[in-house]
C-alpha positions in Angstrom: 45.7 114.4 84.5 45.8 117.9 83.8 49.3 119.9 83.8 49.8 123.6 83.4 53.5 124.9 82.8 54.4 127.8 85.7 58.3 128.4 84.9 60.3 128.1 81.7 63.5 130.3 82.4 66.5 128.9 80.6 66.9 125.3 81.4 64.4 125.5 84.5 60.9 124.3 83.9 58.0 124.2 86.7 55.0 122.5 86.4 51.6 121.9 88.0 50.3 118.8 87.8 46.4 117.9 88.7 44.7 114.7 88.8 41.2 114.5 90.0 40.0 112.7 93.1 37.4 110.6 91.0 40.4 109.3 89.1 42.0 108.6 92.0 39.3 107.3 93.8 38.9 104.9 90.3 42.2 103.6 91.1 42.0 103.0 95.0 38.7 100.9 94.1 40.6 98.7 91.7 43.1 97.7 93.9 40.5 97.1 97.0 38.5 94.7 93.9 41.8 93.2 93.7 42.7 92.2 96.9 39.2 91.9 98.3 39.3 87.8 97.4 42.8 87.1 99.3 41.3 89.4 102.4 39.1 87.4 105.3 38.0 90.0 108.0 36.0 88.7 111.1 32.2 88.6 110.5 32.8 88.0 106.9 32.9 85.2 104.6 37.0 85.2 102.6 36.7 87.5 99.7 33.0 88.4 101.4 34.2 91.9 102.9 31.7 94.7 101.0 34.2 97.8 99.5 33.5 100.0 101.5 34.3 98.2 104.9 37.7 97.0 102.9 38.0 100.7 102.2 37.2 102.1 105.9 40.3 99.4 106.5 42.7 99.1 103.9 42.3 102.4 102.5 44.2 105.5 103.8 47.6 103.1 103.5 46.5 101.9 99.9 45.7 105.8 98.7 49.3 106.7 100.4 50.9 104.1 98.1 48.6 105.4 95.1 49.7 108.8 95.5 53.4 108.1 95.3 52.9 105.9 92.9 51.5 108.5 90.4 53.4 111.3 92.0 56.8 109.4 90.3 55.1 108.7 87.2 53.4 111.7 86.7 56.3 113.8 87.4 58.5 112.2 84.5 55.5 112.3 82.6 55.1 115.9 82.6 58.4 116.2 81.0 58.4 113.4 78.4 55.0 114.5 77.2 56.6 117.6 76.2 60.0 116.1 74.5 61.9 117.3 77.5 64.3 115.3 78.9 64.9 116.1 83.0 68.8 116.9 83.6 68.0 115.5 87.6 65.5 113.5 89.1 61.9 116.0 89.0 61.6 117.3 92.5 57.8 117.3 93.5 55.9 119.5 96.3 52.5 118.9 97.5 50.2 121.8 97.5 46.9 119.9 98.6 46.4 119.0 101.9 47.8 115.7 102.1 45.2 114.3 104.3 42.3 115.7 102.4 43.3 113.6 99.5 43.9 110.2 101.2 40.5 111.1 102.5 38.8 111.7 99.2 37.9 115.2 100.0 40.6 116.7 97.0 41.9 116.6 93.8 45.7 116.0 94.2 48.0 118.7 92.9 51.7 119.4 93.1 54.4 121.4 92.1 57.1 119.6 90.1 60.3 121.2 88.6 64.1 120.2 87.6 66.4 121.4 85.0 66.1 120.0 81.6 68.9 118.5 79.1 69.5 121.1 76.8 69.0 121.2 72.9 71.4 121.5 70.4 73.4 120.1 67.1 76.4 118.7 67.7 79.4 118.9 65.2 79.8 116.9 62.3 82.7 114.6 63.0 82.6 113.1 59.5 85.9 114.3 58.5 87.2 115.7 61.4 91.2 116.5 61.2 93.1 115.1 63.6 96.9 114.1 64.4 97.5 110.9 66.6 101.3 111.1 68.2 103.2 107.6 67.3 106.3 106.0 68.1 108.4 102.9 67.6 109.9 100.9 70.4 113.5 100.6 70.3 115.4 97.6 70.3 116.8 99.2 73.6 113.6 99.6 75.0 113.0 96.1 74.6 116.7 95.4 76.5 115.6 97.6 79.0 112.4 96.5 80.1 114.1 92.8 80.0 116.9 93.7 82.4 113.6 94.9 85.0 111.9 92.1 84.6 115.1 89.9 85.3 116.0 92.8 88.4 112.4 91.7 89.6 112.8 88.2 89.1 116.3 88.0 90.7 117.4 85.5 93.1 117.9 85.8 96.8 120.7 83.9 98.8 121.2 84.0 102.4 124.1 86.0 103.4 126.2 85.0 106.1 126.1 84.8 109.8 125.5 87.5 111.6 125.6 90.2 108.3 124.0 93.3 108.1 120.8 93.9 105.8 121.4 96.7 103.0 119.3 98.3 101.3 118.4 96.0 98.3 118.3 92.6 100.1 115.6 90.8 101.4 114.6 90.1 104.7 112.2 87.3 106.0 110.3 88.7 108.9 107.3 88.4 111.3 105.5 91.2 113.4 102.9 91.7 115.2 101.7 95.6 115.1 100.0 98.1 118.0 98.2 100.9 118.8 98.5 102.4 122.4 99.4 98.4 123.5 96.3 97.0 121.3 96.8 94.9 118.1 95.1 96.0 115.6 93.4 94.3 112.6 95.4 93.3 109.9 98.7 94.6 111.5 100.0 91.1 112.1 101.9 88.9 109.2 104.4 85.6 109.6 107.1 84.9 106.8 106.4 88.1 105.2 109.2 88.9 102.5 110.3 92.2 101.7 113.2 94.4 99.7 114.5 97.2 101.4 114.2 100.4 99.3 111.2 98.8 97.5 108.4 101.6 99.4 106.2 98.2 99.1 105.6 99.3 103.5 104.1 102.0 105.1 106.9 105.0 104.5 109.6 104.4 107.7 109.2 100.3 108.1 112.0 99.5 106.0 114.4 102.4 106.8 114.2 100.8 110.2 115.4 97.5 109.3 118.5 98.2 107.5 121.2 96.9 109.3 119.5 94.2 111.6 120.5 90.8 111.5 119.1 87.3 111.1 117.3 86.3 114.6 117.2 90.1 115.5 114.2 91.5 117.2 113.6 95.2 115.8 110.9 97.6 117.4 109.7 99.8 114.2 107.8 102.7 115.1 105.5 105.0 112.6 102.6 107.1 112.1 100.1 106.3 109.7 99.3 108.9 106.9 96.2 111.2 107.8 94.5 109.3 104.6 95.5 105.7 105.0 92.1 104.5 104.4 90.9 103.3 107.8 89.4 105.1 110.2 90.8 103.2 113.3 94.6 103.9 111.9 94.3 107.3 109.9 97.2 109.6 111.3 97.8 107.0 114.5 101.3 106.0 116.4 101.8 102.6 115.7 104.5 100.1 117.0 105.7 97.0 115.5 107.1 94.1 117.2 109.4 92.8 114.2 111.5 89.3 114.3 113.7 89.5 111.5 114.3 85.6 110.5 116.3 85.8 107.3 118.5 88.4 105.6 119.0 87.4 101.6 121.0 89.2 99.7 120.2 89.7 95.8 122.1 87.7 93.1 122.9 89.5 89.3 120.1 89.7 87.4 120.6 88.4 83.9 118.0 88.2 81.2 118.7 85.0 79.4 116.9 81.1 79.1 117.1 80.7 82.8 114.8 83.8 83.4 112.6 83.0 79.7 112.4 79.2 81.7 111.6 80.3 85.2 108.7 82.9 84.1 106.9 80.1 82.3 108.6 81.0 77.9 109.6 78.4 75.9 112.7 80.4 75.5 114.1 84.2 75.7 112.7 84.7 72.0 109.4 84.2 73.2 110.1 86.3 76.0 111.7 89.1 74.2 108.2 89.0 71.7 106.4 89.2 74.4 107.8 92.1 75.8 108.2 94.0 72.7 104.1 93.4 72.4 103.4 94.8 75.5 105.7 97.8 74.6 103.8 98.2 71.6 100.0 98.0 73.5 101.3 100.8 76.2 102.2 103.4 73.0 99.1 102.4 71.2 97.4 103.0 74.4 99.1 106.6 74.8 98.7 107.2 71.7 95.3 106.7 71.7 95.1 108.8 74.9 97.0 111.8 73.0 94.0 111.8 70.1 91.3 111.4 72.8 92.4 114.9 74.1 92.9 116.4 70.9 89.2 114.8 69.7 87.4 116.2 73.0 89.6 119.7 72.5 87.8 120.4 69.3 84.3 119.1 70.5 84.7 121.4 73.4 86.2 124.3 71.3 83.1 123.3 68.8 80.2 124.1 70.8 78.5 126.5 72.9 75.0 126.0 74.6 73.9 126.4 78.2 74.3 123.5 80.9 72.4 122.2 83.6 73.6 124.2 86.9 72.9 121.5 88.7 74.9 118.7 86.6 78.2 121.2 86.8 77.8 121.6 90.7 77.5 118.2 91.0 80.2 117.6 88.4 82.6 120.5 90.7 81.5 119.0 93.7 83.2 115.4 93.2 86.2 117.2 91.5 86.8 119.2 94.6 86.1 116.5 97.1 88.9 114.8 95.8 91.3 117.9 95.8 90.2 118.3 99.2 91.5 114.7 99.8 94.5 114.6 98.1 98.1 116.2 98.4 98.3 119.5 96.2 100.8 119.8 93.6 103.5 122.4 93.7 102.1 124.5 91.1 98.7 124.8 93.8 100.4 125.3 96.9 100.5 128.9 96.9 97.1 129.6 95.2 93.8 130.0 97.1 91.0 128.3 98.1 88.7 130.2 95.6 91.4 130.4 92.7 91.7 126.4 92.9 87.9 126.7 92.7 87.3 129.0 89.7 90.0 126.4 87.8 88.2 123.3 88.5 84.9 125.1 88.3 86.0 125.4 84.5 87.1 121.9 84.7 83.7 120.4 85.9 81.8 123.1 82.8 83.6 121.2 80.0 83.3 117.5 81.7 79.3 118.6 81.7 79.3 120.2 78.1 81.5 117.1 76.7 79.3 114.8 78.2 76.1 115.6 76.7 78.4 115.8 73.1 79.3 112.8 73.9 75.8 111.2 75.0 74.4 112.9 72.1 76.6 111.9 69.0 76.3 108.3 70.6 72.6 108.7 70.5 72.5 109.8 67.0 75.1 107.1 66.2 72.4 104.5 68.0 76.4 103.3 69.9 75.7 100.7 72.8 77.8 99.4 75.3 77.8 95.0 74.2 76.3 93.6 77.3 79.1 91.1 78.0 81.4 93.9 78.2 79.1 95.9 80.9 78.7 92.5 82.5 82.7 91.9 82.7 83.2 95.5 84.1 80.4 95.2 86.7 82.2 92.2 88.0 85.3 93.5 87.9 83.7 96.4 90.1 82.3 94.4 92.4 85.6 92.5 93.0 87.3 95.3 93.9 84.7 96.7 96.3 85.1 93.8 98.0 88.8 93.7 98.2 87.9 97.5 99.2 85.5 96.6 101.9 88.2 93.5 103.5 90.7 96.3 103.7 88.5 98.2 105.4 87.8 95.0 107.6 84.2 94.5 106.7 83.2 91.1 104.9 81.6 91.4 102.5 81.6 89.2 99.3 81.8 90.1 95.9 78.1 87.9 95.5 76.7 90.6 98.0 78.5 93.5 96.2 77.2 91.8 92.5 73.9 91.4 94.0 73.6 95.4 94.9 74.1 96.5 91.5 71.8 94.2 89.9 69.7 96.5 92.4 70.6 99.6 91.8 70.1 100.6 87.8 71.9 103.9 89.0 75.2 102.4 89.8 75.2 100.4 87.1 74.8 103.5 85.0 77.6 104.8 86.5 79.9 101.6 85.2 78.4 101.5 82.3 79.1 105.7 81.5 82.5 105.6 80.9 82.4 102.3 78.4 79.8 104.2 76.4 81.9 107.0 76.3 85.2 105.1 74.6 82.8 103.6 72.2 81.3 106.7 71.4 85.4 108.1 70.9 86.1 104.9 69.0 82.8 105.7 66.9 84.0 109.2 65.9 87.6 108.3 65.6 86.7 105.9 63.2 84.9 108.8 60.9 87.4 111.6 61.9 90.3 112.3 59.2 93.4 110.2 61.6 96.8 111.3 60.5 99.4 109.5 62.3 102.6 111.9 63.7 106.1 110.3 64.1 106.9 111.6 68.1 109.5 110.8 70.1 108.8 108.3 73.2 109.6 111.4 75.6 106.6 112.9 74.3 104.2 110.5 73.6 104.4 109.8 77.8 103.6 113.2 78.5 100.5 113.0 80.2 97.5 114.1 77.8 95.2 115.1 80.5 98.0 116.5 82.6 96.3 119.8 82.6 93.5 118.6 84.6 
């Protein structure tokens, strides 16, 4: 194989790439030798067939498959040989006639070029000064989130005959839902309990049931959001055929043994502990969320070095797919197309640049991702593209969805990405200079990444 570099501009490099028609001629007649035993033609004895009738048969579809065959490995190799790493997948073009090679008449050459990873020498972290924003949770905090869990957990009594529902009591209901007269998948539940005010139903259901009574038939009509999720309801007219079986109306909620006993505690000290520990593992979490952006701040602020184009376009191209999906923020509203562009353009630039940091350090750092964690979070993917895919009303089992990523190395890259990238944080974290910063609970819930 021969290669000769044609482009090295910036991150761009373009090679050609040669390999002789003996070699590959060599290689066709090694895999007609080792086939030729399993192959019985008519007129010949199995494994009888001379090479060059097996080649007049077999070999225009065996070259083919040669070709690509060293047309992916070659392209890589023209790259790795060099200590370059490609940014994208190397993107080949013939310049031989094709058939002229599968005929033997031509060496085989192509064109191959992609952007390569770029070089550089990330910061020392050793040392690195950073604050991480504490705070203690209150003894009210803890009496709060108790009261919730006992307003959550609160009892429901039937009221009397022929009472109204409020908002904040329960009703017991069946319906049966339509679209221009049709049911509709999924649009049909018995015995389905639900608190009005709660928001846990498409926006409008439960306004429209306030005030009907047990044994009541309410018709509930609504539109589905423009991005429900389903093509056959997006933005439709839907009506609901609603029997409203029982109204319940809400008891006090009290946090005390009863509550402790009913949600499986020895007692309401256990419960109380409990709740205080998951107080305390949502501020470490924030916490840790607040030194994150103040760790990636400074890598960002730290270096300097020419990306990809093609990683940040891809990189700006997911970002503004979902912008485009989503509901803008006030603070967008009144800005253009092309300002909201130029912001997240920025956006996508540092996600690129902190990657590679990132990806490099870890390198360095030799930091892997334990294989029972990747393992856990590739199940855990697959369950909920499943539960994803019966929403959609398409069955398809988590095996199936398991199954396609131990496939696809690609999307199990893209799992395993964002694990590597808290271990890599962890990793520096754990060499950085951490001084911890009393803050009050107001501000330790301010989002972190709030400006992206």
């Amino acid at each position: 194989m021969e290669v000769i570099e044609k482009t090295a501009e910036g991150l761009e490099r373009k090679f050609t790439v040669k390999v002789p028609a003996a070699e590959l001629d060599a290689k066709l007649n090694a895999r007609l030798a080792d086939v030729k035993g399993r192959v019985q033609l008519k007129g010949f004895r199995k494994g009888k067939a001379p090479l060059p009738f097996l080649k007049k048969m077999y070999g225009k579809g065996m070259m083919s498959e040669i070709l690509q065959e060293i047309v992916n490995e070659t392209s890589y190799k023209a790259f790795t040989d060099r200590d370059l790493k490609p940014a994208t997948t190397p993107r080949p073009n013939l310049v031989t006639d094709f058939d002229a090679i599968i005929d033997g008449k031509a060496d085989l050459e192509y064109d191959v070029q992609a952007e390569i990873l770029p070089a550089f020498e990330p910061a020392v972290v050793d040392g690195m000064k950073l604050k991480r924003p504490v705070a203690d949770v209150a003894e009210t905090e803890v009496d709060e989130a108790l009261q919730k869990l006992a307003e959550n957990n609160r009892d429901y009594e039937p009221r009397q005959e022929n009472a109204k529902a409020k908002e904040g009591d329960m009703v017991v209901i069946d319906f049966v839902g339509t679209i221009d007269g049709v049911e509709f998948k999924g649009g049909k539940g018995e015995g389905h309990s639900v608190i009005l005010g709660s928001n846990t139903l498409i926006k409008g259901f439960e306004d429209q049931l306030v005030g009907a009574k047990a044994g009541a038939d309410v018709e509930v009509k609504l539109t589905f959001p423009a991005e429900y999720g389903s093509a056959e309801l997006d933005g439709k007219d839907a009506v609901f055929a609603v029997k409203v079986k029982e109204v319940k109306a809400p008891q006090d909620a009290t946090a005390d043994e009863a509550l402790a006993t009913k949600l499986g505690f020895d007692d309401l000290a256990e419960l109380k502990r409990r709740v205080r520990e998951r107080l305390e593992t949502e501020y470490r979490s924030m916490s840790r969320s607040h030194v994150k952006r103040a760790l990636l701040d400074k890598l960002d602020a730290a270096h300097d070095f020419d990306l990809p184009k093609s990683m940040v376009e891809a990189e700006f191209s997911q970002i503004w797919r979902q912008i485009e999906n989503a509901e803008r923020d006030e603070e967008d509203k009144d800005k253009t197309d092309e300002q909201l562009k130029e912001e997240y353009r920025k956006i996508a630039v540092r996600r690129v640049r902190l990657g590679l940091v990132l990806a490099e350090i870890g390198r360095r750092a030799d930091v892997q991702v334990p294989s029972d964690q990747l393992q856990r979070a590739v199940q855990e993917s697959a369950l909920r593209d499943a539960q994803l895919f019966a929403m959609q009303g398409q069955k398809i089992s988590p095996q199936e969805v398991l199954k396609f990523y131990q496939q696809n190395p690609n999307a199990v890259a893209q799992i395993r990405a964002p694990l590597f990238e808290e271990r890599v944080v962890d990793f520096i974290l754990e060499k950085a200079d951490v001084e911890d910063k009393k803050v009050s609970k107001e501000d330790l819930m301010k989002d972190p990444d709030g400006e992206e």
